[in-house]
C-alpha positions as CSV (number, residue, x, y, z in Angstrom):
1,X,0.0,0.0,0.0
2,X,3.1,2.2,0.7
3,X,3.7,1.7,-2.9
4,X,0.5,3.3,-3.8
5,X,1.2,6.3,-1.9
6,X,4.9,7.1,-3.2
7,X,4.1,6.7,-6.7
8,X,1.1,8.6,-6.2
9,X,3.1,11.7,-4.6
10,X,5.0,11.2,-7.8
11,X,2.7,11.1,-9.8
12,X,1.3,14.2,-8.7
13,X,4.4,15.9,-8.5
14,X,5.1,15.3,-12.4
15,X,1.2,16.3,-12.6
16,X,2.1,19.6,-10.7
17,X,5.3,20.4,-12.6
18,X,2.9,20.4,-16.1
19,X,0.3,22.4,-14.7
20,X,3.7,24.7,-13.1
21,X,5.3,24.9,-17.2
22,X,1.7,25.7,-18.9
23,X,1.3,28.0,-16.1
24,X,5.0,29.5,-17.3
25,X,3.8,29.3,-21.0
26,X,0.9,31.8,-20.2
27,X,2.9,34.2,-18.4
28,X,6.0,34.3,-20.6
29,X,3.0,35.1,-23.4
30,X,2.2,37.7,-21.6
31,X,-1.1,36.5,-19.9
32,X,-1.3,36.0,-16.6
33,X,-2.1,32.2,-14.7
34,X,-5.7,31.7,-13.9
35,X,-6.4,32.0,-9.5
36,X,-7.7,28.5,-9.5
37,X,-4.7,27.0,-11.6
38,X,-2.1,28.6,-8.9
39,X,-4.2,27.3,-6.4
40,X,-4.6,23.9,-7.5
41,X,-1.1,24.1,-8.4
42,X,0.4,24.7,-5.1
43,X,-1.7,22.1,-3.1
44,X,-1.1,19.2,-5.7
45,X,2.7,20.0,-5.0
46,X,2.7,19.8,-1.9
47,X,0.0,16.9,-0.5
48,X,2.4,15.2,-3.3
49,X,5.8,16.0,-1.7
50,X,3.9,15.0,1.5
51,X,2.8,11.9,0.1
52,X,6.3,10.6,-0.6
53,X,7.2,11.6,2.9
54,X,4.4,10.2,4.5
55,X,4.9,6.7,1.9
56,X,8.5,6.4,3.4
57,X,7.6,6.9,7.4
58,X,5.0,4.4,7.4
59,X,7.6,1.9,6.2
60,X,10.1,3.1,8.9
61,X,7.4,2.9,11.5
62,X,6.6,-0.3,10.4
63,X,2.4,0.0,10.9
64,X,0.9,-3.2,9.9
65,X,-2.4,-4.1,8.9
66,X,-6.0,-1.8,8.7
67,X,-4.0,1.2,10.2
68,X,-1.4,0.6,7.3
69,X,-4.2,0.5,4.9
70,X,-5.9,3.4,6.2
71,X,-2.9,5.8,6.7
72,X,-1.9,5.1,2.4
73,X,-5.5,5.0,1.5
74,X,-6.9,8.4,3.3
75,X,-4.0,10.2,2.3
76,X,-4.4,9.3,-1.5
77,X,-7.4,10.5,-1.3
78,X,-6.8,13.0,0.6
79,X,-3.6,14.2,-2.0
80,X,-6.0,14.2,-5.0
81,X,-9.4,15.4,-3.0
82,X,-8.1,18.5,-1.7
83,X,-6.1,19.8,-4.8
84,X,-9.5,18.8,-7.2
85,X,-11.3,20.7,-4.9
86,X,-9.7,23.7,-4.8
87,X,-9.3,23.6,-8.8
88,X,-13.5,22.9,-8.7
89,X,-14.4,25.7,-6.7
90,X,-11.8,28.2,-8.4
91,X,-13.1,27.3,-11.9
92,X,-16.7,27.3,-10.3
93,X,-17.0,29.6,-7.1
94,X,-19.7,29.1,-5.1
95,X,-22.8,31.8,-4.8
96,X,-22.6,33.3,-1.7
97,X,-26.2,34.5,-2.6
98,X,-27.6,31.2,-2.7
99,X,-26.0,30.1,0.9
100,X,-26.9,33.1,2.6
101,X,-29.8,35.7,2.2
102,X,-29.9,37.7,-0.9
103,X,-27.7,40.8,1.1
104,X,-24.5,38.5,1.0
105,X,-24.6,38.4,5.2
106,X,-24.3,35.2,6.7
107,X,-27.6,33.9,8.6
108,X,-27.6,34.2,12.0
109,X,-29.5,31.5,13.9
110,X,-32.3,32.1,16.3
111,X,-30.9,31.1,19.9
């Protein structure tokens, strides 16, 4: 399961180092890089640096079994989750209008 989780943090990292030269491309063309790309960009990187990290100390811990399972597994998910996430709601920000009354205030509960 270790396995999964290294060559996930790499493959994120080559992932993030694509996203990092398009994001170059666009700026040496004089455009700048999108929020939600940087964003994106920058949590991929490092959830996937962490993920290598995180691969190798479970090996030199030496966790066995479900916990074993659960630390590589959650932390996949966790690696690609969070950095989709943040690309989703930059592409696609959410309404604030639609959480909260039509002023833009937070509700306030009743007590």
């Amino acid at each position: 399961m270790t396995r999964l989780l290294k060559m996930s943090g790499f493959l994120g990292l080559a992932a993030m180092m694509l996203v990092g030269l398009y994001q170059a491309t666009l700026v040496a063309g004089g455009s700048a890089a999108p929020g939600w790309m940087v964003g994106g960009h920058a949590h991929l990187g490092v959830l996937s640096i962490l993920a290598i990290v995180v691969g190798f100390t479970v090996d030199v811990l030496g966790l066995t079994g479900r916990l074993r399972q659960a630390v590589s597994g959650l932390f996949v998910v966790d690696q690609w989750g969070v950095s989709l996430i943040q690309t989703v709601v930059g592409v696609y920000p959410v309404d604030r209008t639609t959480a909260c009354d039509r002023s833009g205030k937070d509700l306030q509960l009743s007590v």
